[in-house]
C-alpha positions in Angstrom: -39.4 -15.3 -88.7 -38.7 -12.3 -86.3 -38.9 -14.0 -83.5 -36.8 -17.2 -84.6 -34.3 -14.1 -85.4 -34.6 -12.7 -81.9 -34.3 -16.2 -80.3 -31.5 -17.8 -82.6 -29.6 -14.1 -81.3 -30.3 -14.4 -77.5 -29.2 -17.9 -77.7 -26.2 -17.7 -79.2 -25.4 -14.3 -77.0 -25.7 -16.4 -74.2 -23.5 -19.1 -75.5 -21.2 -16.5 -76.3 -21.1 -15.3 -72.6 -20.8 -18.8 -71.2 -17.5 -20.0 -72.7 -15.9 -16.6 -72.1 -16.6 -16.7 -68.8 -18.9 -13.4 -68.3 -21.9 -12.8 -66.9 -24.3 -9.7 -66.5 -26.6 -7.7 -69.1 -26.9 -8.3 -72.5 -28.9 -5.3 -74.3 -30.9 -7.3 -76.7 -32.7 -4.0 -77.8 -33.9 -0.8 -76.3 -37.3 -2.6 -75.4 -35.8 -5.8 -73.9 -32.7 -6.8 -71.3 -32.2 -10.6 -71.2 -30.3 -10.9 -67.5 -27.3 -13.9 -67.9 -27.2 -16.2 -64.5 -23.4 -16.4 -62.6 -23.2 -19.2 -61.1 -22.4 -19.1 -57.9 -20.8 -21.9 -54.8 -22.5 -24.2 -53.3 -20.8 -22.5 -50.5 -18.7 -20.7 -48.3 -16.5 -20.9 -45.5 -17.1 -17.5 -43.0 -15.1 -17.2 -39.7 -18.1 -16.3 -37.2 -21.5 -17.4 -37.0 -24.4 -15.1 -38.6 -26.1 -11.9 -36.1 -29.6 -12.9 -34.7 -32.1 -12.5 -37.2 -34.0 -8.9 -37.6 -37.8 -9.1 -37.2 -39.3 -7.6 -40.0 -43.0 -6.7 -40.8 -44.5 -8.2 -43.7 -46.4 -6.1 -46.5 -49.1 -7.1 -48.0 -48.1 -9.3 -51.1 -48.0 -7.3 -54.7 -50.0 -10.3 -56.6 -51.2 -13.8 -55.9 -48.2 -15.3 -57.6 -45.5 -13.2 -54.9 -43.9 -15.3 -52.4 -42.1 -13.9 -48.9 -38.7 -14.5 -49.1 -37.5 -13.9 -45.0 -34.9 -11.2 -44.8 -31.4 -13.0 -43.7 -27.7 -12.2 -43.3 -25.5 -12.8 -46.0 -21.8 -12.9 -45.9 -20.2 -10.3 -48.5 -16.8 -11.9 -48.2 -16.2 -9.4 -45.1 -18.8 -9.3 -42.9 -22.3 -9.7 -42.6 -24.9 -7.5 -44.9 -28.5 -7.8 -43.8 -30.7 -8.6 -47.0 -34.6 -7.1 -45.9 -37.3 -9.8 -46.6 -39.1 -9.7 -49.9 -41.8 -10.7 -52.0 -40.7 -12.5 -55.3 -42.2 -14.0 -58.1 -40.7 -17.8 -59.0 -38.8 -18.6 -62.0 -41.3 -21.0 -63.2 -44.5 -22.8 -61.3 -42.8 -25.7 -59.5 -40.2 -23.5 -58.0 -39.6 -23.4 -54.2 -37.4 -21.1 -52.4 -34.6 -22.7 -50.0 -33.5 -20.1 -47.4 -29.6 -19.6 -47.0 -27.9 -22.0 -44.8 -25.3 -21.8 -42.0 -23.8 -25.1 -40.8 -20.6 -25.5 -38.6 -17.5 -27.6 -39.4 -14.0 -27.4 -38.2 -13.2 -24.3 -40.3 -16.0 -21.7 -39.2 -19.0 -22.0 -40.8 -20.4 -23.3 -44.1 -22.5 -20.0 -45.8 -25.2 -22.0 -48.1 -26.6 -19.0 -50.1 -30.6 -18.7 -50.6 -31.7 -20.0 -53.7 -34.4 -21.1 -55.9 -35.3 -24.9 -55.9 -37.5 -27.7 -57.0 -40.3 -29.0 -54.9 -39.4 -32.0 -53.3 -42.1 -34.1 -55.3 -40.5 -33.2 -58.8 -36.6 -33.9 -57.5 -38.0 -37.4 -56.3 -39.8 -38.0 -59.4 -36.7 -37.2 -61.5 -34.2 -39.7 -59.3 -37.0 -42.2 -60.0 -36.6 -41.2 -63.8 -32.7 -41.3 -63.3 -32.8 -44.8 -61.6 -35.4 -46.1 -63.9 -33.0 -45.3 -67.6 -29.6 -46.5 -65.8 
């Protein structure tokens, strides 16, 4: 019953959060901090292109289940900020990270931040589901 409790609160927190907009912490208790996603662009337009990539050393991973994630620049909205590689665990098994992007166009560049994605299998199999109900 505790845990229906807990989950029926969380859910409507986040709810909550969503059609006001916000997005950050929710203190759920002193044990547990449920983290709320923002979502963010599919991109943005910087002036310049990024600095040559920093070599970086890789540590040994933490666990089986770490990936690398390569250091990269990101674009703050005022320069560029290197972010050092990383090991990171995915948000579930059939997740896949996609590195950011830079691609030019007539304005500058298109920044496409780093993000986590679906393995191509799975996306393919779920057009094919899309294709197959329509």
């Amino acid at each position: 019953m505790k845990t229906l409790q807990a989950l029926m609160w969380v859910s409507a927190s986040v709810v909550a959060l969503g059609l006001l907009g916000c997005s950050g912490l929710v203190e759920r208790s002193p044990r547990e901090t449920v983290y709320v996603a923002q979502p963010q662009p599919e991109y943005v337009i910087v002036p310049d292109a990024p600095p040559p990539i920093v070599r970086e050393r890789r540590p040994s991973p933490p666990s089986r289940g770490h990936i690398w994630i390569d250091g990269n620049w990101h674009w703050n909205g005022q320069g560029y900020v290197w972010q050092p590689g990383h090991w990171a665990v995915p948000p579930h098994g059939r997740a896949v990270w996609v590195p950011p992007r830079y691609e030019r166009d007539q304005h500058g560049y298109r920044y496409m931040p780093g993000r986590w994605g679906k393995k191509q299998q799975e996306r393919q199999r779920e057009e094919q589901q899309r294709r197959d109900r329509g």
